[in-house]
Backbone as CSV, one residue per row, in Angstrom:
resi,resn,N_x,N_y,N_z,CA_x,CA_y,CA_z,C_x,C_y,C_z
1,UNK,6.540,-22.111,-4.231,5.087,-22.054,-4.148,4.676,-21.666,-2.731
2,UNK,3.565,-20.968,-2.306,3.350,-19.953,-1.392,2.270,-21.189,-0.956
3,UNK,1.898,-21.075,0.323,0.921,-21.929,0.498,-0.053,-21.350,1.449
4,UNK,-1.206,-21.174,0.974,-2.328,-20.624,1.682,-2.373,-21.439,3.423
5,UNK,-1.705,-20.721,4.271,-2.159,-21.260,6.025,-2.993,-20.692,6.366
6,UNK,-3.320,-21.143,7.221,-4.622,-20.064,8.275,-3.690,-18.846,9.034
7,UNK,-2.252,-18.925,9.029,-2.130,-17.884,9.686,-1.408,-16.735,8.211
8,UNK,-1.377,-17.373,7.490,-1.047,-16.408,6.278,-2.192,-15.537,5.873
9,UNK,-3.124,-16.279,5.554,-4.798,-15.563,5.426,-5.104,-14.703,6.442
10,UNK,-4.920,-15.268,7.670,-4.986,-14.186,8.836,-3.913,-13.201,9.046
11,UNK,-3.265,-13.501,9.013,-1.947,-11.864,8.318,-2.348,-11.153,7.063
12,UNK,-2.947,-11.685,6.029,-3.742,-11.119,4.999,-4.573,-10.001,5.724
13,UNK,-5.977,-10.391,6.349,-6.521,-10.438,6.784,-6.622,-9.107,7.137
14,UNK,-5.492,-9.060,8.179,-5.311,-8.322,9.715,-4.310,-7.106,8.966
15,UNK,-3.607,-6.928,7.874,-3.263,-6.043,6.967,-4.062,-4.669,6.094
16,UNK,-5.271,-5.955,5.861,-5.906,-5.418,4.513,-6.818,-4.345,5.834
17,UNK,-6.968,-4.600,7.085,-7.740,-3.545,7.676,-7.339,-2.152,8.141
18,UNK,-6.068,-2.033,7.730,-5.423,-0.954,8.110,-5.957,0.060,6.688
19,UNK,-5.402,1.221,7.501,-6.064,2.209,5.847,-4.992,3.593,6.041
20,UNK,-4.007,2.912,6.496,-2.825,4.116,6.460,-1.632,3.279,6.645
21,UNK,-0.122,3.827,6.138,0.816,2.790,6.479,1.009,2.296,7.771
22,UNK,1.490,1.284,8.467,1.660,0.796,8.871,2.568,0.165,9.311
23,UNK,3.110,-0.308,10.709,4.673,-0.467,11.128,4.524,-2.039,11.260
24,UNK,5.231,-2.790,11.295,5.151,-4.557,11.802,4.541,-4.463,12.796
25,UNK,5.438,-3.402,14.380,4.840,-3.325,15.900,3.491,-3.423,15.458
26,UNK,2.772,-2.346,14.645,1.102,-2.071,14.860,0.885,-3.728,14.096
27,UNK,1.343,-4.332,13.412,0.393,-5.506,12.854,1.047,-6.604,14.224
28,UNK,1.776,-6.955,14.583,1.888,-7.406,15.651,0.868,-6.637,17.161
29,UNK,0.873,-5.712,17.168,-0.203,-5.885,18.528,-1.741,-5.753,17.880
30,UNK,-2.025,-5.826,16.292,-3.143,-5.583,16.192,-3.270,-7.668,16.102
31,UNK,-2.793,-8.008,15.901,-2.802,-9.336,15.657,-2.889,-10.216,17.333
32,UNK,-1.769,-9.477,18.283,-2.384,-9.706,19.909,-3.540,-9.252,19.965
33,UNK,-4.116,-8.211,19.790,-5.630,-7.831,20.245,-6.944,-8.516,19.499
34,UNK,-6.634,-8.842,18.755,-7.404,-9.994,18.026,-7.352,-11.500,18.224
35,UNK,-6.655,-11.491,19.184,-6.399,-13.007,19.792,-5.812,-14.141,18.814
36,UNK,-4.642,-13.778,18.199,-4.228,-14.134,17.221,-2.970,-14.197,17.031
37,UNK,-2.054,-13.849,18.263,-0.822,-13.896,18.387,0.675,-14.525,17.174
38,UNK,1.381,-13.549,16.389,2.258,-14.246,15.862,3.856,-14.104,16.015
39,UNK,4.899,-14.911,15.620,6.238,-14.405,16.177,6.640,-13.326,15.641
40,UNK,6.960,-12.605,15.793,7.771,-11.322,15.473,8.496,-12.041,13.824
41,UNK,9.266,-12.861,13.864,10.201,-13.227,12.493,8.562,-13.837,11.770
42,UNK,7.753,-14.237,12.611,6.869,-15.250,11.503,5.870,-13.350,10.791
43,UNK,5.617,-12.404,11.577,5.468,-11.373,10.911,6.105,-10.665,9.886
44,UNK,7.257,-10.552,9.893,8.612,-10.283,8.983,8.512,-11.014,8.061
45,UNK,8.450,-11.922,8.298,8.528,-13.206,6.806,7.528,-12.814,5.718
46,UNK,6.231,-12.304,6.512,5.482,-12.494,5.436,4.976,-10.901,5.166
47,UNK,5.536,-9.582,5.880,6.047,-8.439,5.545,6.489,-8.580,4.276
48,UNK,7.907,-9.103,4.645,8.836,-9.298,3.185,8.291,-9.783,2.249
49,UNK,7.557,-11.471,2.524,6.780,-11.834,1.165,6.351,-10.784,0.392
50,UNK,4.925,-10.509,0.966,3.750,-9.528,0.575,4.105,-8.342,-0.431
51,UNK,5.593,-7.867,0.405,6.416,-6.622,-0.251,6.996,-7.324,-1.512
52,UNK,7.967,-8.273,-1.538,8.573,-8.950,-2.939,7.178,-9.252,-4.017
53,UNK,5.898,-9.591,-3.434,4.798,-9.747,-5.095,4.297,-8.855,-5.049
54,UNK,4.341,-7.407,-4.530,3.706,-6.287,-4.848,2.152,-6.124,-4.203
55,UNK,1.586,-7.234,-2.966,0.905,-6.930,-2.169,0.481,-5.561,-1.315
56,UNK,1.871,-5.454,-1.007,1.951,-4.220,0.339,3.000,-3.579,-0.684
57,UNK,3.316,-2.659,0.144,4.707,-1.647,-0.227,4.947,-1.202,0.784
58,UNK,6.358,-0.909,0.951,7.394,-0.819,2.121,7.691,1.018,1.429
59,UNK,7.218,1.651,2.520,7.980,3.017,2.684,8.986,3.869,3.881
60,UNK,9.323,4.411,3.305,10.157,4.883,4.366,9.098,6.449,5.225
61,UNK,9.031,5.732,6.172,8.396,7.120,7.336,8.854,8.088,7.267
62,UNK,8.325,8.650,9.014,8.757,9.337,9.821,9.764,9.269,10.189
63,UNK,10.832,9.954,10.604,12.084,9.505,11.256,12.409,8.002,10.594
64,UNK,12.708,7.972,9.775,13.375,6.836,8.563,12.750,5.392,9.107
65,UNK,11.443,5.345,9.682,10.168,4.211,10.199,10.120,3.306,8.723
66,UNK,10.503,2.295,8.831,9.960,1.498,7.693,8.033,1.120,8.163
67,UNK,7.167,1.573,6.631,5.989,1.255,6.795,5.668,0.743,6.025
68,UNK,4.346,0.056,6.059,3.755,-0.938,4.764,2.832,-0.255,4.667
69,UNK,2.170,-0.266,3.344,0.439,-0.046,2.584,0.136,-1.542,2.068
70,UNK,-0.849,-1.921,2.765,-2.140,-2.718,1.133,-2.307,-1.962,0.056
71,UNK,-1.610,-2.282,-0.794,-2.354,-2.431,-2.098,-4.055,-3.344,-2.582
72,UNK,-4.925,-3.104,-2.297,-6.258,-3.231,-2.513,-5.803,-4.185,-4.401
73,UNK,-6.199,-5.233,-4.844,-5.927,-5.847,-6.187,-6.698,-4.715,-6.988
74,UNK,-6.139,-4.561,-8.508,-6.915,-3.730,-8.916,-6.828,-4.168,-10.580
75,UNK,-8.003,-4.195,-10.964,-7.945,-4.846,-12.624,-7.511,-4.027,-13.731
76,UNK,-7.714,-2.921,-13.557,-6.490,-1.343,-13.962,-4.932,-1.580,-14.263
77,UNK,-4.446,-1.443,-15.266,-3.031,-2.074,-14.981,-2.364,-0.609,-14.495
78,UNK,-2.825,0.514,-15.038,-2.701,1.866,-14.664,-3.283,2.602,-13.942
79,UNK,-2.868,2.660,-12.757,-3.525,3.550,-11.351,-2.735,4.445,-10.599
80,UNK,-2.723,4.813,-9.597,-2.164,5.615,-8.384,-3.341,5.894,-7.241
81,UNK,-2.084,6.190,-6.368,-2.440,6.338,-5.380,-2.060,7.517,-4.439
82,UNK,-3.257,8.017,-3.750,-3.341,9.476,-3.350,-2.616,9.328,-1.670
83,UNK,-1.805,10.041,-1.133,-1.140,9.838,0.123,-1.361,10.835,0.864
84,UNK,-2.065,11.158,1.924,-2.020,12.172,2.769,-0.709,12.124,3.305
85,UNK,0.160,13.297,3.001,1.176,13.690,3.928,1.164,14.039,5.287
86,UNK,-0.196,14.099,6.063,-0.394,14.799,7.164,-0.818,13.407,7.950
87,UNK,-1.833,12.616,7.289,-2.399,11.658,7.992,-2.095,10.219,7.533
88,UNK,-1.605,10.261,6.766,-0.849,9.243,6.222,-1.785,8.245,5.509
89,UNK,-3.806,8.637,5.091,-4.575,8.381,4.595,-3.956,7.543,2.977
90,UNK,-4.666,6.621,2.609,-4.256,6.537,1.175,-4.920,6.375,0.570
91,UNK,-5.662,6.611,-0.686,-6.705,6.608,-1.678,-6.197,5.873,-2.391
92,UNK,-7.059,4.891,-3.583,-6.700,4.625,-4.741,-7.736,5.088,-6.192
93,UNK,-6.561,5.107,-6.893,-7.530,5.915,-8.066,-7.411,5.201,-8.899
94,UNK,-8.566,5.222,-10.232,-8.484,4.578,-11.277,-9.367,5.498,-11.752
95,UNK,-8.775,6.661,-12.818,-9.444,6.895,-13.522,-9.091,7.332,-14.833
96,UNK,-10.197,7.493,-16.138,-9.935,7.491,-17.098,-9.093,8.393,-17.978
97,UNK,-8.857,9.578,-16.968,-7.673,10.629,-17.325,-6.341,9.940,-17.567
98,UNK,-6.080,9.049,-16.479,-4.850,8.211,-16.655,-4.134,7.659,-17.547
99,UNK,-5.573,7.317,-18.786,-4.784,6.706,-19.655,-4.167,8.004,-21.011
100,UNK,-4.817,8.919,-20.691,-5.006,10.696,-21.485,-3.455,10.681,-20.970
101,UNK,-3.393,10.428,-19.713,-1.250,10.737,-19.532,-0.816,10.078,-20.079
102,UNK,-1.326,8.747,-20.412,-0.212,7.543,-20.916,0.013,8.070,-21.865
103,UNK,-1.307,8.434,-23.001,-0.877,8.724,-24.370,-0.202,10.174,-24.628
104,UNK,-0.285,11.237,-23.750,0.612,12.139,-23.467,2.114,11.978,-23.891
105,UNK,2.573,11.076,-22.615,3.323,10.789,-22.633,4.379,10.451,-23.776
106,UNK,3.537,9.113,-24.529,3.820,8.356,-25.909,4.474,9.438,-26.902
107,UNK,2.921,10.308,-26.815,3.591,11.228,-28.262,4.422,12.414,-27.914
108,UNK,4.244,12.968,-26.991,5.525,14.214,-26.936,6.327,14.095,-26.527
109,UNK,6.121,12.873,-25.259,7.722,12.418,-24.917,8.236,11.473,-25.679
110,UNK,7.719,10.408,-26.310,8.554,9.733,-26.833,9.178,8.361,-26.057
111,UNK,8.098,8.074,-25.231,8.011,6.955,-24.269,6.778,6.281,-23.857
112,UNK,6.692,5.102,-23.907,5.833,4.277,-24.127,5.892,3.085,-22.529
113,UNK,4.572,3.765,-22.101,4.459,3.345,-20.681,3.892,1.949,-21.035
114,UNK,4.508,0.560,-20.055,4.029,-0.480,-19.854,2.980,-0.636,-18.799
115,UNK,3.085,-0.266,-17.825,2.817,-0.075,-16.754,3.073,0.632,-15.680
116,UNK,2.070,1.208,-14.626,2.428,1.934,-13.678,1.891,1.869,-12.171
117,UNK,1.858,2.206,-11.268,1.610,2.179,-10.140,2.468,3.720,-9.168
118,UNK,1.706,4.674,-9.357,2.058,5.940,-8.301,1.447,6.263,-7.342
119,UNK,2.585,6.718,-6.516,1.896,6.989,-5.087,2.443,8.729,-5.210
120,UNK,1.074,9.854,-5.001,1.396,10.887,-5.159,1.041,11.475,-3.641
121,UNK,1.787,12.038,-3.256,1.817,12.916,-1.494,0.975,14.040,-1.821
122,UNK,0.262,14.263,-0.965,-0.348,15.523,-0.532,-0.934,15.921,0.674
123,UNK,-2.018,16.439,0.994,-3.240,16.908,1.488,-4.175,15.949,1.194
124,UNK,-5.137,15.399,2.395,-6.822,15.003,1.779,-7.559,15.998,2.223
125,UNK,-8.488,15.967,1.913,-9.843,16.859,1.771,-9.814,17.142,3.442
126,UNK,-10.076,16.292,4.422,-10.038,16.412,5.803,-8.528,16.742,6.426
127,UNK,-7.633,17.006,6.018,-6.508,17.467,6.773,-6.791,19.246,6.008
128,UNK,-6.954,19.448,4.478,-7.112,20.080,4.418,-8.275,21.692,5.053
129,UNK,-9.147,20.836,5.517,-10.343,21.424,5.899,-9.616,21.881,7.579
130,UNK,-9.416,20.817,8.039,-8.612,20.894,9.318,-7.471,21.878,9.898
131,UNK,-7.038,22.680,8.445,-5.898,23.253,8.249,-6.499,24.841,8.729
């Protein structure tokens, strides 16, 4: 059993404000600059948590950088998520096309989706424009 601390909520917290992946270093000095200081292993710990219930997600970077995303909760059991390859931006989507793939899927493939969660790479609108 997980137990709600003040510094777990505040690692919550200090996560959910990021809006691109993210390294431990950056949640560790964003957590010093907020006057909020935590240990390096007491950050890790709850990295790992967050990552094992499907909170965050752990990707592999730049130069093989382990990074995290928030996952934002979402009442959708079927979504994705949009990834700027350039800026490392992440969108989340929920929309009703999604479930038009599921049933796609069902009948011509011949597979029957439980659930999903994708993260698709690209371009956003502003890297693109930028380009």
């Amino acid at each position: 059993m997980k137990y709600n601390t003040i510094n777990r909520n505040y690692f919550l917290q200090t996560i959910q404000t990021f809006r691109k992946p993210f390294t431990a270093k950056e949640v560790l000095e964003r957590l010093k600059e907020n006057e909020n200081p935590m240990g390096t292993s007491t950050v890790y710990r709850f990295l790992d948590e967050f990552s094992s219930d499907g909170t965050i997600r752990k990707i592999l970077g730049e130069n093989n950088t382990v990074k995290y995303f928030y996952f934002e909760p979402c009442t959708d059991e079927n979504h994705l998520y949009l990834e700027c390859e350039k800026c490392h931006h992440m969108t989340h989507v929920d929309c009703r096309h999604l479930k038009g793939f599921s049933k796609h899927l069902s009948k011509k493939h011949d597979f029957k989706i439980s659930n999903y969660s994708l993260v698709l790479t690209g371009l956003c609108a502003d890297c693109i424009e930028k380009a």
